[in-house]
Every structure is written in C-alpha cells, then in structure tokens.
C-alpha positions as a Markdown table, in Angstrom:
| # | Residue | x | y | z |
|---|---|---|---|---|
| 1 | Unk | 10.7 | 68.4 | -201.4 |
| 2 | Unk | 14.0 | 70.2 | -201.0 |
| 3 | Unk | 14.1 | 68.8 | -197.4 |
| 4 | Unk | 14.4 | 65.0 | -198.6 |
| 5 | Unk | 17.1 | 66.1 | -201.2 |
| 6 | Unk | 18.9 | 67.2 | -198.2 |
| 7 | Unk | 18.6 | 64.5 | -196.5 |
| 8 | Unk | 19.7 | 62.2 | -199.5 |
| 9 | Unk | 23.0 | 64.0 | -199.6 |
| 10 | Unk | 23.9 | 63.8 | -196.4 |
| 11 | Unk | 22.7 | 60.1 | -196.0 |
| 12 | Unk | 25.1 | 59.3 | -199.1 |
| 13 | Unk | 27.9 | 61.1 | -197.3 |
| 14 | Unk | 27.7 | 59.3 | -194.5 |
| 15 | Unk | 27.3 | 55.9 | -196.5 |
| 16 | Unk | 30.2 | 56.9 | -198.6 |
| 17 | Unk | 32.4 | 57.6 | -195.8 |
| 18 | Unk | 31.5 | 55.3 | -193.7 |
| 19 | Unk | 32.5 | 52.7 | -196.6 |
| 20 | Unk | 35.7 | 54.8 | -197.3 |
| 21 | Unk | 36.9 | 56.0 | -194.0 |
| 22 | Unk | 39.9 | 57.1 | -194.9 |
| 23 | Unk | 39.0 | 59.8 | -196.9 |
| 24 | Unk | 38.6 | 61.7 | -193.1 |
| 25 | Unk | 42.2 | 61.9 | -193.5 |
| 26 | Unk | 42.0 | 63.7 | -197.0 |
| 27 | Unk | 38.9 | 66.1 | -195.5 |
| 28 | Unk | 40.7 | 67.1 | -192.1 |
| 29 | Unk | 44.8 | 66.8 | -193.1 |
| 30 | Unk | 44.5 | 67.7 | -196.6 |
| 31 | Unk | 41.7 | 70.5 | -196.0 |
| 32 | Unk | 41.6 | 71.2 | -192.5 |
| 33 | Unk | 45.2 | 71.0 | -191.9 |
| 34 | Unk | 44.9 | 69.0 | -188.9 |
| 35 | Unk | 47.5 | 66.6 | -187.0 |
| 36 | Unk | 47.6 | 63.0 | -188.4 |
| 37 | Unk | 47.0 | 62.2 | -184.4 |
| 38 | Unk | 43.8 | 64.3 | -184.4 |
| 39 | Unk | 42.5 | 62.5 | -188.2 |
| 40 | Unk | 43.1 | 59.7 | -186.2 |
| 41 | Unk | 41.1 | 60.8 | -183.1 |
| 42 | Unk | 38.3 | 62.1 | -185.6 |
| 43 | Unk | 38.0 | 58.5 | -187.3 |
| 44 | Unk | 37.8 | 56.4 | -183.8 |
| 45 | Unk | 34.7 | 58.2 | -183.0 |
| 46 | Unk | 33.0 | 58.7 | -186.4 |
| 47 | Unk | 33.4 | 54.9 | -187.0 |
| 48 | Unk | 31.8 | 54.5 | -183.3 |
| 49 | Unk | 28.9 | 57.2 | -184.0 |
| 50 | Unk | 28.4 | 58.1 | -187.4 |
| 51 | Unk | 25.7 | 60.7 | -187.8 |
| 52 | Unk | 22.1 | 59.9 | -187.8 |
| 53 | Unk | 19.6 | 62.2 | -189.9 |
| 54 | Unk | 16.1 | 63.4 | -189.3 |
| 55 | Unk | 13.3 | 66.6 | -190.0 |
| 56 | Unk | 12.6 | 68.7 | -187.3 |
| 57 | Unk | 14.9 | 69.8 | -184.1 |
| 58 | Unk | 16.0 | 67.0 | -182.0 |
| 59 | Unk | 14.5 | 65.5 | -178.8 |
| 60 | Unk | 15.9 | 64.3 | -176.0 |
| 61 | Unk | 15.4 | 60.7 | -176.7 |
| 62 | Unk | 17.1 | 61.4 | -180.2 |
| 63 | Unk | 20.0 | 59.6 | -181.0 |
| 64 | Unk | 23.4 | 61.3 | -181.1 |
| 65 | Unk | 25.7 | 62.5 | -182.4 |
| 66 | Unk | 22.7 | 63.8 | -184.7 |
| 67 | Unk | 21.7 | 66.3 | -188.1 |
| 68 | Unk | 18.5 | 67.7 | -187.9 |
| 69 | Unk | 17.2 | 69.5 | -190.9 |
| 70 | Unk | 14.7 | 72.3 | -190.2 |
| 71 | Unk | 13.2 | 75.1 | -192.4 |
| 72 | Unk | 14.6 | 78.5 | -191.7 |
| 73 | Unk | 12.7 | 80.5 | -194.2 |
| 74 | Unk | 11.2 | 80.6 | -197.5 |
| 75 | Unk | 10.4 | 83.4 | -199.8 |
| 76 | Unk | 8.7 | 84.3 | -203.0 |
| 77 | Unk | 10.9 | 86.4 | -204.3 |
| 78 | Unk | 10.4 | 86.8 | -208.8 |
| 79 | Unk | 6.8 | 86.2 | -209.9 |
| 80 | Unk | 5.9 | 86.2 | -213.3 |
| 81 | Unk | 2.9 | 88.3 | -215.1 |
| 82 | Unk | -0.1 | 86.4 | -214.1 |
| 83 | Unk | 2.2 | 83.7 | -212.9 |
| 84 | Unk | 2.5 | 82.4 | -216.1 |
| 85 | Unk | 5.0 | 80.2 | -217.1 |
| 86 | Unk | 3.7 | 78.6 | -220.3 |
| 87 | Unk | 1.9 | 76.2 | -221.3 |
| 88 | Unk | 2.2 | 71.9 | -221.3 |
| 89 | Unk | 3.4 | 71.2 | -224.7 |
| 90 | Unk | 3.1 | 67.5 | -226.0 |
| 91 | Unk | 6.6 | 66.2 | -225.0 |
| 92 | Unk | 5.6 | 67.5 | -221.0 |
| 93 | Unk | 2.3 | 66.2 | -221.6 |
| 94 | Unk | 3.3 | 63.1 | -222.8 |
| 95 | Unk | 6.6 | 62.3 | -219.5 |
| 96 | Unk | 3.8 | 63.3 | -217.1 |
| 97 | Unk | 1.4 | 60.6 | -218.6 |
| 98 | Unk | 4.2 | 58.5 | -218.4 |
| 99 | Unk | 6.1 | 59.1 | -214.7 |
| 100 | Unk | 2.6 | 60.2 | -213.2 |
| 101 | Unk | -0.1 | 57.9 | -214.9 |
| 102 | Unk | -1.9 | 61.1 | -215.1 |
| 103 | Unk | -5.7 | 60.6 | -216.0 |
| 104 | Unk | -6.5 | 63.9 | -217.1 |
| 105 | Unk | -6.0 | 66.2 | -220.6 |
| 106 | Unk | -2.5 | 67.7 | -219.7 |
| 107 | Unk | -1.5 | 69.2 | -223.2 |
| 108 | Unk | -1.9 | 72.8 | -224.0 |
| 109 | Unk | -2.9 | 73.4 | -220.2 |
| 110 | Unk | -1.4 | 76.3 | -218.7 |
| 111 | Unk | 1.7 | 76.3 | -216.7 |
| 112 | Unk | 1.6 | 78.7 | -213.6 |
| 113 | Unk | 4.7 | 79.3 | -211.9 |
| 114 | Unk | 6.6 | 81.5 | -209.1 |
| 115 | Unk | 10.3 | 81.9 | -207.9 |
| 116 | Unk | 11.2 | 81.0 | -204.4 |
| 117 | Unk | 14.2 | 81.6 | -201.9 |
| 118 | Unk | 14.9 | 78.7 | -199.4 |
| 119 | Unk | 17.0 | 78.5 | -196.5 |
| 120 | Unk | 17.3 | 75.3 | -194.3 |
| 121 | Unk | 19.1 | 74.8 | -191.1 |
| 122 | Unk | 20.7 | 71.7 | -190.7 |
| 123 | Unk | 22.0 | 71.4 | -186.6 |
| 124 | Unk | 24.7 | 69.3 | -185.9 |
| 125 | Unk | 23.8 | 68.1 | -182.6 |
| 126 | Unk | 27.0 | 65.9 | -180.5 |
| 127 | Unk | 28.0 | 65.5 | -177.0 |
| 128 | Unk | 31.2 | 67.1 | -177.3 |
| 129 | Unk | 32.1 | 70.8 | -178.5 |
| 130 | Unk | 35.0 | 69.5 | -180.8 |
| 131 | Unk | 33.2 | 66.4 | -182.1 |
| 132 | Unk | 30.3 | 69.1 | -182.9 |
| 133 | Unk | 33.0 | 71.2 | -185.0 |
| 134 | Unk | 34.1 | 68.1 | -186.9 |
| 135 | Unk | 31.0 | 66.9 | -187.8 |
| 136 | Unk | 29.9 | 70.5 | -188.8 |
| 137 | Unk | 32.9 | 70.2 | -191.3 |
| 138 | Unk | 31.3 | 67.1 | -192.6 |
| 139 | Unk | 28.4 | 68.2 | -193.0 |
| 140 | Unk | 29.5 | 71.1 | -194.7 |
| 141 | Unk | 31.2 | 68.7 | -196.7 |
| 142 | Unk | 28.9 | 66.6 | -197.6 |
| 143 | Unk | 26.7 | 69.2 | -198.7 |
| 144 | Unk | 29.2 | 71.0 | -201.0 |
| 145 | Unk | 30.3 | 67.7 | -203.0 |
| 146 | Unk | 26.2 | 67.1 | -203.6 |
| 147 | Unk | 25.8 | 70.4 | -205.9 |
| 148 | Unk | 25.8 | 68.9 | -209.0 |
| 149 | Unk | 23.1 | 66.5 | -207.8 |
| 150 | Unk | 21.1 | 69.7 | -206.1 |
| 151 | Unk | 21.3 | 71.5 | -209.5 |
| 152 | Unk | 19.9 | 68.0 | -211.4 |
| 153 | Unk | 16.9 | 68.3 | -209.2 |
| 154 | Unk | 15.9 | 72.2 | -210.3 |
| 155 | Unk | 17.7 | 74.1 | -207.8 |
| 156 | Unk | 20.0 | 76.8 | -208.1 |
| 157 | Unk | 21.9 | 79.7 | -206.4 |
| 158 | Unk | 23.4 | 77.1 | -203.8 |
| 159 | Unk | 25.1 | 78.8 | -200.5 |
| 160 | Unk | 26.2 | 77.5 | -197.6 |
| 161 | Unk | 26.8 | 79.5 | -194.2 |
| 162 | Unk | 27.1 | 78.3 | -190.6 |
| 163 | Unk | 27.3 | 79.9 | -187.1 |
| 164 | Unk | 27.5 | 78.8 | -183.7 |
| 165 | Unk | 24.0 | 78.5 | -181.3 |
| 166 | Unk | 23.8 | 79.8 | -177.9 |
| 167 | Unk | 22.5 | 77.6 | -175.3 |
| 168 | Unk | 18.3 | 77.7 | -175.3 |
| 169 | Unk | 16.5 | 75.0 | -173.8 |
| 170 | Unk | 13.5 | 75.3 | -175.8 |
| 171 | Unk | 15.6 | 73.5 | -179.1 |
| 172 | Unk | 18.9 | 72.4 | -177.4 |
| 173 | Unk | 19.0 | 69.7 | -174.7 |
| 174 | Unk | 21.3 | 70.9 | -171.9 |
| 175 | Unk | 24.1 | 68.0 | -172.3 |
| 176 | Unk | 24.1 | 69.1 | -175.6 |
| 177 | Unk | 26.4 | 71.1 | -178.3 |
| 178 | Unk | 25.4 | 72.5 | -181.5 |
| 179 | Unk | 26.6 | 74.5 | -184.6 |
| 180 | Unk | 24.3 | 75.4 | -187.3 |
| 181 | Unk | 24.7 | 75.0 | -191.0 |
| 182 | Unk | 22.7 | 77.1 | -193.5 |
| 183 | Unk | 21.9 | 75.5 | -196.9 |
| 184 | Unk | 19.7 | 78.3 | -199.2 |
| 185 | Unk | 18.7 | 77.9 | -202.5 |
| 186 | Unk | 16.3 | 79.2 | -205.4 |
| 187 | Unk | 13.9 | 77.0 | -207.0 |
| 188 | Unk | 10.9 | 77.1 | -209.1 |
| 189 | Unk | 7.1 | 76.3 | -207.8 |
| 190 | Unk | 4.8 | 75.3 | -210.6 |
| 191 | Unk | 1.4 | 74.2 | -210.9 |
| 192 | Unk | -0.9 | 73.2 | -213.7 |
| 193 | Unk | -4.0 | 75.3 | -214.7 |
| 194 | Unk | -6.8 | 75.2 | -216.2 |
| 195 | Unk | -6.5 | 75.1 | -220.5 |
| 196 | Unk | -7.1 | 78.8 | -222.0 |
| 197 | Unk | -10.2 | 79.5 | -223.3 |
| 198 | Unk | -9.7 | 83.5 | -224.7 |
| 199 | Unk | -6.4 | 84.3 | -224.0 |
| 200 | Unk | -3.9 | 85.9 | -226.3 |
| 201 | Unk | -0.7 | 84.4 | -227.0 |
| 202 | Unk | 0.9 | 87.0 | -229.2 |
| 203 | Unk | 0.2 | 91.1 | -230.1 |
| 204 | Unk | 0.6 | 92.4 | -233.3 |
| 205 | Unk | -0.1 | 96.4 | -232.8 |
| 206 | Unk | -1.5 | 98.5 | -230.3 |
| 207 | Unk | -4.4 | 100.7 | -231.0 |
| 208 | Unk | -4.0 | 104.4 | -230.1 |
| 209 | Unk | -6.6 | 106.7 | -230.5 |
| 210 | Unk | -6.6 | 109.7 | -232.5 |
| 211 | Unk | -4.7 | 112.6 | -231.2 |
| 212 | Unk | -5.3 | 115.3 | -234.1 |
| 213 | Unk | -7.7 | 117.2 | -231.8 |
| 214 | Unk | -4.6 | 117.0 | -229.5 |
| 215 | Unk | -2.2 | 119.6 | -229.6 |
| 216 | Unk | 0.6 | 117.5 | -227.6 |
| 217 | Unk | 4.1 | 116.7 | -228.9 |
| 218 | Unk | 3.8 | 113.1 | -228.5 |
| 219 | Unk | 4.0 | 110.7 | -231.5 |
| 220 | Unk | 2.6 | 107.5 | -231.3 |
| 221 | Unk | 4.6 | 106.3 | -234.4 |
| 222 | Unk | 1.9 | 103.0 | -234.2 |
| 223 | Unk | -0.7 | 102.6 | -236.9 |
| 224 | Unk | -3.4 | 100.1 | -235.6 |
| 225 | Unk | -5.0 | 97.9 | -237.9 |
| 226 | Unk | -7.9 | 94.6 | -237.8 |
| 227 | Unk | -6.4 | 91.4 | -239.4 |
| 228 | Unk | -8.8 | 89.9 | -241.8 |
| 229 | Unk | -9.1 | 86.6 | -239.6 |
C-alpha cells in the first residue's frame, strides 16, 4: 500500500533526524538560508516534539505537532488491451511460491494489469504557524531524500507540491495550523487470472477477402494462408 510506504519514509526521517539532529542546521542554514539563531530555535522544539504519523485527518485528541496521510485522489489512467499484462512465467511463479507460500498453479497464468495515478495529502498539523512551515519543510524533505526507495517499491513519476489550508472545522481543529503537502505517483495494479484456455499469443497473417468483384483502389498487399499444424 502506497500509504504505508509513506509512512515508512517519513517515520525513517524522523528516526534519522532525531538520531542526527544536527543535520536541521544543514536543512534550514544550508537550504533554507535561515539564521543560525532560528536553526537553533527550530532544533529546541523538534527535539521537544518530533512529529508523530498516522492515516486519516487528525482528531482532536491527536497528538501534536502531527502528519497525517490521507488519499487525495486516484486514477486509472493507461489500461492495457484486455488488461493484459502477460503471463506468470516460471521464475514469477516460482518467488511467489516462495515469498507467498502460494498453494495454487501460478505458472503460465495470466497477468492482468492497469496503470494508476496517485495523489496523497500528507497535513502537517502544529500549534504554531511557523513551527507548521518548518515541519512542512521536513516533511518535504523527508519525502524527496526517500525517492530512490519509492522507485524500489514500483512507483514512478514522483512529484511533490504543497499549499497552504484555509481554516474548516470539519478537518482542522480551531487551535490548530496546517499546510498541506502533495505526494503523487504512478504505479502499476496487477492481478492474477485465470490460465488461457484458446487464446492466441502471436498472428501470423490476416485474412482478407476477395476484392476482384470490387472495383476499389485499395490493395490489401496480404496473402492469407492455413499453417499445416
């Protein structure tokens, strides 16, 4: 679930910097171009509150400063004829016996598969306006140095984008701040199908019927024949 790898980068993030905290002197001097008076600002209250993580928007029990990572949208965007996407040769066959225990015959199924375009919010809820900005830079952070993990778990076509939210009670506790950061993606959804029984894998003509009768200028230029098999 591309929500949980989300939460996996951000979680190591926070762990990292957390262990290493003064690499929020490298992030907001170095990047942001902040004073070494703010960094230090910034660090006193991330090593008091680091960020906690969860799914869904937050509550008002909810403990803050606080990323919560909801889905925005999600759309099938390239499907494939028939949503095929080939078929389970013996080296799939065989990892899936493997890292599933699968019970069933997997080889020489078909694979059916679909594109899709993801977008997930992830709202940095704090108390403060500024301390939201900050930790909207981390998580921004975060998320950008976590690419090459996102791309070793299938997904592609990584962007990041942000705003600010206006004040709605209905998702954002009155006491509260928040900025939203926009993580979208493309990924592949696959499923396994049932193993062909008549279908055709290859085509080695096309039959055209006779057009002498015809009087057209098309050509066919094709000359259909019956393999002896």
């Amino acid at each position: 679930m591309i929500e949980r790898l989300i939460f996996t980068a951000l979680q190591n993030g926070i762990t990292e910097l957390t262990e290493n905290p003064t690499r929020l002197e490298q992030i907001f001097q170095e990047y942001h171009r902040l004073s070494a008076t703010e960094t230090a600002a910034i660090r006193k209250v991330y090593e008091a509150s680091p960020p906690s993580i969860i799914h869904g928007y937050a509550r008002e029990d909810a403990k803050f400063p606080l990323f919560a990572i909801v889905l925005n949208t999600e759309t099938e965007t390239t499907k494939f004829l028939g949503d095929h996407g080939g078929y389970v040769d013996a080296a799939l066959a065989d990892d899936m016996y493997e890292t599933l225990g699968a019970a069933e015959d997997l080889e020489d199924r078909e694979k059916l598969a679909t594109m899709f375009a993801h977008t997930y919010n992830i709202l940095i809820y704090t108390k403060h306006p500024d301390v939201t900005i900050y930790y909207y830079a981390l998580a921004k952070y975060f998320l950008f140095r976590a690419r090459e993990y996102f791309k070793t778990k299938g997904l592609y076509d990584l962007v990041l984008a942000g705003g600010d939210i206006g004040p709605d009670g209905r998702y954002i506790p009155a006491y509260l701040f928040v900025r939203r950061l926009t993580f979208s993606c493309a990924a592949e959804l696959a499923a396994i199908g049932a193993k062909p029984a008549d279908l055709f894998t290859s085509m080695e003509g096309m039959f055209v019927p006779d057009l002498s009768s015809v009087t057209t200028q098309t050509k066919a230029n094709v000359t259909p024949y019956i393999t002896s098999e």
